[in-house]
Biopython code that builds the backbone (N, CA, C, O; Angstrom):
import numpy as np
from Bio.PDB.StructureBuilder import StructureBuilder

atoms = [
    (1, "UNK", "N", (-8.529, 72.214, 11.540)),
    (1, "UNK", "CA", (-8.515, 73.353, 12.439)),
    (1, "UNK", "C", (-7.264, 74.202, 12.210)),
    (1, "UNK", "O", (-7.448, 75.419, 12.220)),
    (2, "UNK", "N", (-6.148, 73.802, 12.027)),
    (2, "UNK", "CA", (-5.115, 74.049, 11.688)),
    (2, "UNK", "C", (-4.867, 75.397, 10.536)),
    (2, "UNK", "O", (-4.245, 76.459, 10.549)),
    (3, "UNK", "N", (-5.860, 74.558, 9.448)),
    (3, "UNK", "CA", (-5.809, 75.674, 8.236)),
    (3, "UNK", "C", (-6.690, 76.780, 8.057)),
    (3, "UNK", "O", (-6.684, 77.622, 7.158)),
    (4, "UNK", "N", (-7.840, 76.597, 9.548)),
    (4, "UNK", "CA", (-8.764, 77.673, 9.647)),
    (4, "UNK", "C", (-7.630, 78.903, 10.263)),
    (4, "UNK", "O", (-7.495, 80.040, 9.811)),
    (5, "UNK", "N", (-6.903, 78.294, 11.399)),
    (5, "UNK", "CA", (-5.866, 79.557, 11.738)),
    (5, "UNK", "C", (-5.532, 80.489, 10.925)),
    (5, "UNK", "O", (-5.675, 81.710, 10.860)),
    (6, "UNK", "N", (-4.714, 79.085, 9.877)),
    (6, "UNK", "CA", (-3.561, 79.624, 8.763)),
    (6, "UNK", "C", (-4.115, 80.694, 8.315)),
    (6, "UNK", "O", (-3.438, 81.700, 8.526)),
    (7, "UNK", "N", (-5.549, 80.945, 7.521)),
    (7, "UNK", "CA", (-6.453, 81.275, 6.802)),
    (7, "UNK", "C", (-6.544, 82.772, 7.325)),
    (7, "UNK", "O", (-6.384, 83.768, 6.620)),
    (8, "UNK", "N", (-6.950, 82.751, 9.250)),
    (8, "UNK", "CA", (-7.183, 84.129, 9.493)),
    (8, "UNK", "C", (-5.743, 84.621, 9.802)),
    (8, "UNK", "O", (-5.536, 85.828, 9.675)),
    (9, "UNK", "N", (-4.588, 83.700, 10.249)),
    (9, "UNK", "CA", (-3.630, 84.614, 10.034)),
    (9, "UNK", "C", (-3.349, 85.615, 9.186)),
    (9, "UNK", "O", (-3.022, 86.788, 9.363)),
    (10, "UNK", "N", (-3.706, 84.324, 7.334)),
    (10, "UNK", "CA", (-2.977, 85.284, 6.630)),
    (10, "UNK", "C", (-3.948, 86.355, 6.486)),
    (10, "UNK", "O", (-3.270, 87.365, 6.297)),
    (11, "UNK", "N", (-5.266, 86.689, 6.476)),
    (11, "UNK", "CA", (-6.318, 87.455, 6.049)),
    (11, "UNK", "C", (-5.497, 88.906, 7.028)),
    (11, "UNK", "O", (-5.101, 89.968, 6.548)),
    (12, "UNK", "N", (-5.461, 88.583, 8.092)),
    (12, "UNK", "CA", (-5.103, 89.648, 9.284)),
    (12, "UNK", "C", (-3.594, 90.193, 8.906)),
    (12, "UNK", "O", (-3.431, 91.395, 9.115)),
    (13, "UNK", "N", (-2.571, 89.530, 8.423)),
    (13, "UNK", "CA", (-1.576, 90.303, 7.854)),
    (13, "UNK", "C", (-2.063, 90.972, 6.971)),
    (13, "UNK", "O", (-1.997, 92.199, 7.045)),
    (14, "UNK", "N", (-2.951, 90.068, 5.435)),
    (14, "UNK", "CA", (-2.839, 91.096, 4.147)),
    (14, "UNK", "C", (-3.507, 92.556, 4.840)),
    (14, "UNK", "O", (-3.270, 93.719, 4.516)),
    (15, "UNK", "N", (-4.462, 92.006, 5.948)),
    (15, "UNK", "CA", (-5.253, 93.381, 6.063)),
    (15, "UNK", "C", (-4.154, 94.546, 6.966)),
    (15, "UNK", "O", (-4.244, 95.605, 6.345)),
    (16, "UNK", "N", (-3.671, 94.638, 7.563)),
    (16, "UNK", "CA", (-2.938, 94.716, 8.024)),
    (16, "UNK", "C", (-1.635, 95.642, 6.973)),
    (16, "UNK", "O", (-1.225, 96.788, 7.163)),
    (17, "UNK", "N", (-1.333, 94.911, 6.154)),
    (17, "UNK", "CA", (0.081, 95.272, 4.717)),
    (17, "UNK", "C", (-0.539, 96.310, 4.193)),
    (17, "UNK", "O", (0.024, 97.388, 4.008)),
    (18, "UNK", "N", (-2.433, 95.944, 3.750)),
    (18, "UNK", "CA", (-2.720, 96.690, 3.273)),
    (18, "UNK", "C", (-3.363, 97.906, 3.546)),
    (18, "UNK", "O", (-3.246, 98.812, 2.721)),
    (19, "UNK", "N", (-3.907, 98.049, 4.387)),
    (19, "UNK", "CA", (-3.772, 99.509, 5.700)),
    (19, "UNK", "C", (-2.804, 100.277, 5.304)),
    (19, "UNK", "O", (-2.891, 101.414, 4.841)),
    (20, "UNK", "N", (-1.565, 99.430, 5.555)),
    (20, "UNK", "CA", (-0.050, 100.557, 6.089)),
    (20, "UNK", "C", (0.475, 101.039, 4.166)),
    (20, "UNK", "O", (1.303, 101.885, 3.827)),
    (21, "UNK", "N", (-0.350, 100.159, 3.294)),
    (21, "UNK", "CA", (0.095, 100.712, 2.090)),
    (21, "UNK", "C", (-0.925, 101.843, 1.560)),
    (21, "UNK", "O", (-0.698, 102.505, 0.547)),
    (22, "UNK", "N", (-2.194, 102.003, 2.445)),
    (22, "UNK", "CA", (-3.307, 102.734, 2.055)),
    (22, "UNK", "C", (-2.508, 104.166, 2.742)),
    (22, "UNK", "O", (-2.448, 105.130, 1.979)),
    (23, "UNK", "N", (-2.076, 104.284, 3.737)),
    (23, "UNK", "CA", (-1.651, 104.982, 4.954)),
    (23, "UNK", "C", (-0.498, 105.697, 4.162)),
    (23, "UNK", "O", (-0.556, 106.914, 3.986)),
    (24, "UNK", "N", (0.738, 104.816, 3.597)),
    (24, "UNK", "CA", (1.458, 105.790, 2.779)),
    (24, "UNK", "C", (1.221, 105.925, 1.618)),
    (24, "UNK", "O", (2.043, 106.650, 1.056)),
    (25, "UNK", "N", (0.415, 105.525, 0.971)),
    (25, "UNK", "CA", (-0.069, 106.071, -0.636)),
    (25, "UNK", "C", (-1.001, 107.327, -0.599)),
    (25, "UNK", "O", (-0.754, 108.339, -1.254)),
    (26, "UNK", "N", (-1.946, 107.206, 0.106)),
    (26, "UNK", "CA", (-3.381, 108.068, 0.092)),
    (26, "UNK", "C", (-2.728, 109.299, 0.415)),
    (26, "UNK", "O", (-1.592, 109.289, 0.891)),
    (27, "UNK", "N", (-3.585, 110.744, 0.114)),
    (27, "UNK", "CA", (-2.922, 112.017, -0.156)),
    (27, "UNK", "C", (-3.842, 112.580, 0.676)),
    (27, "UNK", "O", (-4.426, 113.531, 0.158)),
    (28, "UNK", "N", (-4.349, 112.172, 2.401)),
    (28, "UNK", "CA", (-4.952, 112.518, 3.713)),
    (28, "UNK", "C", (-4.553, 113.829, 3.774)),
    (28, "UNK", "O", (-3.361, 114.069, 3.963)),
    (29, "UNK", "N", (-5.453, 114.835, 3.628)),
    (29, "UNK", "CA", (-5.552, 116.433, 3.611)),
    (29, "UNK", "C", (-5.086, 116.664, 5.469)),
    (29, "UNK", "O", (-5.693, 115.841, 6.154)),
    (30, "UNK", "N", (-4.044, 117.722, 6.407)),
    (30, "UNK", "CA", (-3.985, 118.056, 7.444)),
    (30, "UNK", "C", (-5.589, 118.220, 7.601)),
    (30, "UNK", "O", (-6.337, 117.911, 6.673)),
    (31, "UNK", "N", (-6.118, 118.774, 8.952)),
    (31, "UNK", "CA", (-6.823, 119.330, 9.530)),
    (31, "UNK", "C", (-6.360, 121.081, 8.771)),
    (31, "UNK", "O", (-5.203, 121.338, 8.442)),
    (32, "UNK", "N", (-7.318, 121.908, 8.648)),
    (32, "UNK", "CA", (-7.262, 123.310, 8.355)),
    (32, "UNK", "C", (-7.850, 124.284, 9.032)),
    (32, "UNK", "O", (-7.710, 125.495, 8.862)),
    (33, "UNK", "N", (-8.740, 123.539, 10.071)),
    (33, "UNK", "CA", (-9.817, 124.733, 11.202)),
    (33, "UNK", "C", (-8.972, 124.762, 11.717)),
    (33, "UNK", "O", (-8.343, 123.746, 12.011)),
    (34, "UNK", "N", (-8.567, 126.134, 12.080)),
    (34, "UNK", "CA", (-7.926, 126.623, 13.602)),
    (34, "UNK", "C", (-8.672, 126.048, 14.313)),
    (34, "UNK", "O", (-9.533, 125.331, 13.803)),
    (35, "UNK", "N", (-8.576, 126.180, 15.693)),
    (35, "UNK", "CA", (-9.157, 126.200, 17.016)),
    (35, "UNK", "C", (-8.188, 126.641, 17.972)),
    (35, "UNK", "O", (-6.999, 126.331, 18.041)),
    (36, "UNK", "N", (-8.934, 127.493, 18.783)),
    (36, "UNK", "CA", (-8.637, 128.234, 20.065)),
    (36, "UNK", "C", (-9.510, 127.963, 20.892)),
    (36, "UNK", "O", (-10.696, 127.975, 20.564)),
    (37, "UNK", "N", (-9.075, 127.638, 22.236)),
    (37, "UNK", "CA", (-9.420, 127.478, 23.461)),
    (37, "UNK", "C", (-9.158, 127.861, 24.463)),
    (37, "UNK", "O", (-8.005, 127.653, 24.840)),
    (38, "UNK", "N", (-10.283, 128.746, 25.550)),
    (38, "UNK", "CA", (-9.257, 129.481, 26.475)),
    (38, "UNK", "C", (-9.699, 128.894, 27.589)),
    (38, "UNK", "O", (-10.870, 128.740, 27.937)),
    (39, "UNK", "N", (-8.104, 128.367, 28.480)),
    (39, "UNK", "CA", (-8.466, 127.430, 29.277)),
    (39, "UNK", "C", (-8.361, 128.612, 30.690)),
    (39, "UNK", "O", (-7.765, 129.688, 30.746)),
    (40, "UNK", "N", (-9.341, 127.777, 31.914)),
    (40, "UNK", "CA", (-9.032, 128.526, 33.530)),
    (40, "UNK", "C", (-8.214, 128.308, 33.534)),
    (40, "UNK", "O", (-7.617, 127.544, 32.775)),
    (41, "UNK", "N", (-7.694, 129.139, 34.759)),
    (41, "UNK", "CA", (-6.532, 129.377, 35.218)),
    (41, "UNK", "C", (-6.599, 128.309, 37.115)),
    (41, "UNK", "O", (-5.931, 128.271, 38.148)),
    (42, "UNK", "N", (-7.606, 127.778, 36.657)),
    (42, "UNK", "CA", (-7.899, 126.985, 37.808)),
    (42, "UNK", "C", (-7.605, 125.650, 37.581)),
    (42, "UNK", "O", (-7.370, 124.885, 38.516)),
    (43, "UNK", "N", (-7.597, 125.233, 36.180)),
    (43, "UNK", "CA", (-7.344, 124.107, 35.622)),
    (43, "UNK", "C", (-5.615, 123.622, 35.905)),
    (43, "UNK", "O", (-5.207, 122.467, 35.781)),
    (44, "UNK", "N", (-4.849, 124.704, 36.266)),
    (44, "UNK", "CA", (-3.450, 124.328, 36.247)),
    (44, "UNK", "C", (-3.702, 125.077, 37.931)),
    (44, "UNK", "O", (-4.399, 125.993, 38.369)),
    (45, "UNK", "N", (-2.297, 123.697, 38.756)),
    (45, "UNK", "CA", (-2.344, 124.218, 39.908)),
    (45, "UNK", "C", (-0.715, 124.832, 39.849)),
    (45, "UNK", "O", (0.171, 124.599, 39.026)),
    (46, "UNK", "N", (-0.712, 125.625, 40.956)),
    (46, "UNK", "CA", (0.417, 126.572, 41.231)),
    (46, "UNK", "C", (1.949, 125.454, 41.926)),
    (46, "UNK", "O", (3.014, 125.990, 42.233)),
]
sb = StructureBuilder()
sb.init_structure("model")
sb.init_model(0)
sb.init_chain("A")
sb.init_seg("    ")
for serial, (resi, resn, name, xyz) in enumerate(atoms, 1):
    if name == "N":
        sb.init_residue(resn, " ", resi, " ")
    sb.init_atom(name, np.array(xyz, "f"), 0.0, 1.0, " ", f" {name:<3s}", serial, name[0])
structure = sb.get_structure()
């Protein structure tokens, strides 16, 4: 039982390492649509 832990520990770090190395390698384009929204004036109170 012990080494079933070990097993998903380590699975859940590599996955984990390897996320945060996907995250700063990969070349993730900003968002480029504008958007405008015109909010009430009822929505904010005085």
């Amino acid at each position: 039982m012990a080494k079933l832990w070990l097993i998903l520990i380590i699975l859940i770090l590599l996955s984990v390492v390897g996320a945060g190395i996907y995250l700063m390698t990969a070349d993730i384009p900003a968002p480029s649509q504008r958007v405008e929204k015109t909010l009430p004036d009822d929505a904010f109170p005085n």
